[in-house]
One Martini backbone bead per residue (centre of mass of N, CA, C, O) as a GRO file, in nm:
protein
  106
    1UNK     BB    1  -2.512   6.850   8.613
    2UNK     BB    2  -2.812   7.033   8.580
    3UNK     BB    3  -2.944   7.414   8.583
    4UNK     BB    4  -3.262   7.529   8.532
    5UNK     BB    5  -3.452   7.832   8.442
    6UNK     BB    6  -3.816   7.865   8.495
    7UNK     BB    7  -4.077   8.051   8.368
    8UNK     BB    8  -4.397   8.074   8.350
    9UNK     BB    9  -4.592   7.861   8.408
   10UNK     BB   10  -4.927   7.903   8.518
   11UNK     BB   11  -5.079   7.572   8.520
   12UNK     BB   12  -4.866   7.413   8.278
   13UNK     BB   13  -4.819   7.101   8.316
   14UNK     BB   14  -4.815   6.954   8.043
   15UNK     BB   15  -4.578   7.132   7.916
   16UNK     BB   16  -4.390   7.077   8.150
   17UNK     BB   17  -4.310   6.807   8.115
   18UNK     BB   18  -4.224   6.830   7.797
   19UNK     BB   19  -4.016   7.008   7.825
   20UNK     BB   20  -3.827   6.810   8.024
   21UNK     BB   21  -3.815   6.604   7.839
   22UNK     BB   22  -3.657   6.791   7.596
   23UNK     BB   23  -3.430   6.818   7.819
   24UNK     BB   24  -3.354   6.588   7.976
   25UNK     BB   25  -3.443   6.553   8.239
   26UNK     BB   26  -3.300   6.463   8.562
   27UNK     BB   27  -3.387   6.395   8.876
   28UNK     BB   28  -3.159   6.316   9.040
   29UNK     BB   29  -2.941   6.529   8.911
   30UNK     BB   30  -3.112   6.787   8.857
   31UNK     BB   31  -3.168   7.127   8.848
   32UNK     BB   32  -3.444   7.379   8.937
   33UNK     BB   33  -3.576   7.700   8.864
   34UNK     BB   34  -3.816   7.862   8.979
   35UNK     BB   35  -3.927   8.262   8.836
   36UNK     BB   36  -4.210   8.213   8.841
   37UNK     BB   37  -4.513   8.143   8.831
   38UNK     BB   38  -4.686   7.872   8.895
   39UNK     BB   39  -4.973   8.020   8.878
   40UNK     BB   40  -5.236   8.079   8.628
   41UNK     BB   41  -5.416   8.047   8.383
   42UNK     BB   42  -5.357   7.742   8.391
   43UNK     BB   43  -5.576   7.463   8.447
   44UNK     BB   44  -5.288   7.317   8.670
   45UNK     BB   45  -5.219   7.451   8.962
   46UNK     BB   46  -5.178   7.184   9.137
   47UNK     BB   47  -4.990   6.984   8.960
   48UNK     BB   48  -4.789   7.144   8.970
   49UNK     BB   49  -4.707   7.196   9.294
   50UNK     BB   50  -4.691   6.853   9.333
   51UNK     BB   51  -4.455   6.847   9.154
   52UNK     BB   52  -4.269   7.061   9.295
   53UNK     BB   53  -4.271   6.896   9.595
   54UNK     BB   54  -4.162   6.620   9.463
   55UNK     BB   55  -3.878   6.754   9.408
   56UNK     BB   56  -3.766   6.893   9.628
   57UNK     BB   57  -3.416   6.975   9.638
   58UNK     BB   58  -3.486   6.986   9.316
   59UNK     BB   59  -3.576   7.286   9.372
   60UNK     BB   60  -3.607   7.645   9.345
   61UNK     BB   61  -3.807   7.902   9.435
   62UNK     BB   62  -3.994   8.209   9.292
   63UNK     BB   63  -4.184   8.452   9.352
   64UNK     BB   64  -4.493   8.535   9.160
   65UNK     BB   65  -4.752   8.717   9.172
   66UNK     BB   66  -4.964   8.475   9.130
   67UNK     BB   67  -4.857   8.336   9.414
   68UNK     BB   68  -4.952   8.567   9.580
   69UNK     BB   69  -5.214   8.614   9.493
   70UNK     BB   70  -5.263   8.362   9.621
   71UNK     BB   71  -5.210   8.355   9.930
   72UNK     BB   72  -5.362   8.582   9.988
   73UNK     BB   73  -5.636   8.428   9.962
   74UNK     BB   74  -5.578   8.203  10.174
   75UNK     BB   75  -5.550   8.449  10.372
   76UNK     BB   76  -5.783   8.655  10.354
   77UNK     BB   77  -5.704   8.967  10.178
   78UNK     BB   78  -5.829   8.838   9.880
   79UNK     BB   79  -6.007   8.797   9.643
   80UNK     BB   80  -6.139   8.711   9.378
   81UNK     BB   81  -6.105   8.681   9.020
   82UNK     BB   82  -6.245   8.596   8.717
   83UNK     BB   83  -5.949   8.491   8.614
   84UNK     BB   84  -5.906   8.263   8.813
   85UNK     BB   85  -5.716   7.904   8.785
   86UNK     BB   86  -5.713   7.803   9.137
   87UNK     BB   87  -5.942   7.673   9.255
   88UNK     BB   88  -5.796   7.391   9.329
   89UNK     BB   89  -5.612   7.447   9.555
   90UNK     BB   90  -5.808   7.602   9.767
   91UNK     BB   91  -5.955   7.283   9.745
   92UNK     BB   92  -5.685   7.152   9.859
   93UNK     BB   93  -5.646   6.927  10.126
   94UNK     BB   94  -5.315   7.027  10.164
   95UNK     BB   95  -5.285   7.348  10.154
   96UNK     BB   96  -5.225   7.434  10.465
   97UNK     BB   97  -4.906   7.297  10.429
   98UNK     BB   98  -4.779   7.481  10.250
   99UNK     BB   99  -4.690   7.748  10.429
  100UNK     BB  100  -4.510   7.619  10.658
  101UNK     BB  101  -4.267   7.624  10.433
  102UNK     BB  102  -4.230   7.889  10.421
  103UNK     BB  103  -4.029   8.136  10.342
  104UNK     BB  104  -3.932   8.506  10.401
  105UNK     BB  105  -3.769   8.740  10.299
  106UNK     BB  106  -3.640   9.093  10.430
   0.00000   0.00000   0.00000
């Protein structure tokens, strides 16, 4: 067993594939720790959260200012920025269910 920790995907789905095939990542077996920004600046900010939420408890997330920055606007606290690539998530589907997973340390 083997575990990673991968920081700034940012969005890009087609990349985090590559890498894990090129490390040899098996999912039965290993596990994943990403440590920060999940989305944003790369165009598949869905694609991502839903593989990562598909590997289940062989992922371990720590949120990231840009993971943060979406929360925010799914609550209606910010704006858009003129730069965000994650409006795919924000008219996601599945969306509302995503908030209700999460945990906030104190």
């Amino acid at each position: 067993m083997a575990t990673y920790a991968i920081g700034d995907v940012q969005g890009c789905y087609d990349e985090l594939r590559e890498l894990l095939e090129r490390m040899g990542f098996e999912r039965a077996r290993d596990r994943l720790w990403f440590v920060g920004d999940l989305v944003n600046r790369g165009p598949k900010s869905l694609d991502v959260l839903r593989y990562v939420r598909q590997l289940g408890e062989r992922a371990l997330t720590v949120l990231g200012n840009h993971d943060l920055h979406l929360i925010t606007q799914h609550e209606g606290f910010e704006r858009r920025r003129k730069d965000d690539t994650f409006e795919d998530v924000l008219n996601a589907r599945e969306r509302a269910s995503w908030s209700t997973g999460c945990a906030l340390a104190g």
